[in-house]
DRENDO-1510 file (C-alpha; in Angstrom, 1 decimal, always signed):
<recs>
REC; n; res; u; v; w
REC; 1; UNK; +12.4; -31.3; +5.5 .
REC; 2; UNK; +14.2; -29.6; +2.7 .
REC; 3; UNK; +16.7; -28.0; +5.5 .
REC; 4; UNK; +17.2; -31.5; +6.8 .
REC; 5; UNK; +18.3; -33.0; +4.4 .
REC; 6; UNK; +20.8; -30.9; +2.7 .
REC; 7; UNK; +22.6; -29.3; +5.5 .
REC; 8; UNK; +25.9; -30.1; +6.0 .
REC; 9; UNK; +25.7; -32.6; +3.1 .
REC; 10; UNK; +26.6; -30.5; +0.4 .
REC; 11; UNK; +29.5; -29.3; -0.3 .
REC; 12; UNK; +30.4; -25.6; -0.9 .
REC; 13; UNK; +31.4; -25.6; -4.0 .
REC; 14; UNK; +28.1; -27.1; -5.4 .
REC; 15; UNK; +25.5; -24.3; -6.8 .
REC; 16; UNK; +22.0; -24.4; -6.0 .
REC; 17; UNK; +19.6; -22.2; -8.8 .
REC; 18; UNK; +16.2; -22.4; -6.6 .
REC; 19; UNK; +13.0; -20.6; -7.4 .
REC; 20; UNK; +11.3; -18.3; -5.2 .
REC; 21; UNK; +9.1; -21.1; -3.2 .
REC; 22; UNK; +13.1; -22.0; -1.1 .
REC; 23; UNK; +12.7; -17.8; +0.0 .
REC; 24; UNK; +15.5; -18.0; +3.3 .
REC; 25; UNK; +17.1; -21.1; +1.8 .
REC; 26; UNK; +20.0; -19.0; +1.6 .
REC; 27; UNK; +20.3; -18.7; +6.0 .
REC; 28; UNK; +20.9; -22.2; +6.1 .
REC; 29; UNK; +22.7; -22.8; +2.3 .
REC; 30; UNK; +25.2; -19.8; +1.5 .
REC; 31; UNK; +25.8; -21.3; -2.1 .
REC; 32; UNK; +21.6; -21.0; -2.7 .
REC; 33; UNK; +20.7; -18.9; -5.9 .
REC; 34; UNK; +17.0; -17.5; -5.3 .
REC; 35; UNK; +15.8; -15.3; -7.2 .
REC; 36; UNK; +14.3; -11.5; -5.7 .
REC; 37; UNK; +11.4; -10.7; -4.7 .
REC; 38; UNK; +9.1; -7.5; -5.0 .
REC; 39; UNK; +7.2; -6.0; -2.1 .
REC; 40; UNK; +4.1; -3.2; -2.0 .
REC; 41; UNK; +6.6; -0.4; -1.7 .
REC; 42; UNK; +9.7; -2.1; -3.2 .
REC; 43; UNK; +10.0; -2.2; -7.1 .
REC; 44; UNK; +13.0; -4.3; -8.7 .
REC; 45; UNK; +15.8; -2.7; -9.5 .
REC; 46; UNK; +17.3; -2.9; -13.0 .
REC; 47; UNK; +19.9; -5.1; -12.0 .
REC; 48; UNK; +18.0; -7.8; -9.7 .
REC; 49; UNK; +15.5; -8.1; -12.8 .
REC; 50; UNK; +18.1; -9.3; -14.8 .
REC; 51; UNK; +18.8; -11.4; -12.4 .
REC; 52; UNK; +15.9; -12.9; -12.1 .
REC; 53; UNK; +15.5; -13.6; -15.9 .
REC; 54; UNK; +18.6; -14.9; -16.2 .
REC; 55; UNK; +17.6; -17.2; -13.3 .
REC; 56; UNK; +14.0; -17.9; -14.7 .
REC; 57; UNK; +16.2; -19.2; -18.1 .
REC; 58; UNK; +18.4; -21.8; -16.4 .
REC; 59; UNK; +14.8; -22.7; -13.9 .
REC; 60; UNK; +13.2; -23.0; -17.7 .
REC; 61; UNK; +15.3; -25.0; -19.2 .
REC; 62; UNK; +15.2; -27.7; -16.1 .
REC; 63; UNK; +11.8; -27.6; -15.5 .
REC; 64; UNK; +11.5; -28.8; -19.5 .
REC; 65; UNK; +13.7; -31.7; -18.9 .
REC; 66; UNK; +11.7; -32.5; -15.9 .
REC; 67; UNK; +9.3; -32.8; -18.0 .
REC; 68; UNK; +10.6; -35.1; -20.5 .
REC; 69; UNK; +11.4; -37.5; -17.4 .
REC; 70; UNK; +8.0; -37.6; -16.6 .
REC; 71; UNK; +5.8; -38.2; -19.6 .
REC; 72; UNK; +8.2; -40.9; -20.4 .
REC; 73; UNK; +8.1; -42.0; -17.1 .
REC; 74; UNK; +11.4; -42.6; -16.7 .
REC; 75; UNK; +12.2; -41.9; -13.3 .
REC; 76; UNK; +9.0; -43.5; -12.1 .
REC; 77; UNK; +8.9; -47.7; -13.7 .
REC; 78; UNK; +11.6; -50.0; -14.1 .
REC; 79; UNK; +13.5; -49.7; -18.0 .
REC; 80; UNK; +13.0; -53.6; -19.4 .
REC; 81; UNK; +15.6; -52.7; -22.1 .
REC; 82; UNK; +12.9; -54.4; -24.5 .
</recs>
């Protein structure tokens, strides 16, 4: 569903910063930011760990605000302006 509705929809110059549950998001989205993943045999190198924490710091700060949006329920019931 996710490939659906994004393809050929956004443009190229438009960054995506996804987390590792969009892993081959990047196939179908060449602008997709994901971070890497490690395997039995494969340990991280030095570079892609960085990487990932500088990817886990703008994920972070996002998820926070998603947050905020939801215990105040903002996105979910109609503002009254009361």
């Amino acid at each position: 569903m996710f490939k659906e509705s994004l393809v050929g929809i956004l443009p190229t110059e438009i960054i995506l910063i996804l987390d590792s549950g969009y892993q081959g998001a990047h196939e179908f989205l060449p602008n997709a930011i994901i971070p890497f993943k490690t395997f039995k045999n494969h340990e991280l190198t030095p570079e892609e760990k960085a990487h990932n924490t500088a990817l886990a710091k703008q994920i972070g700060a996002i998820e926070h605000i998603n947050r905020e949006l939801k215990i105040f329920r903002i996105c979910k019931e109609t503002y009254d302006n009361l």
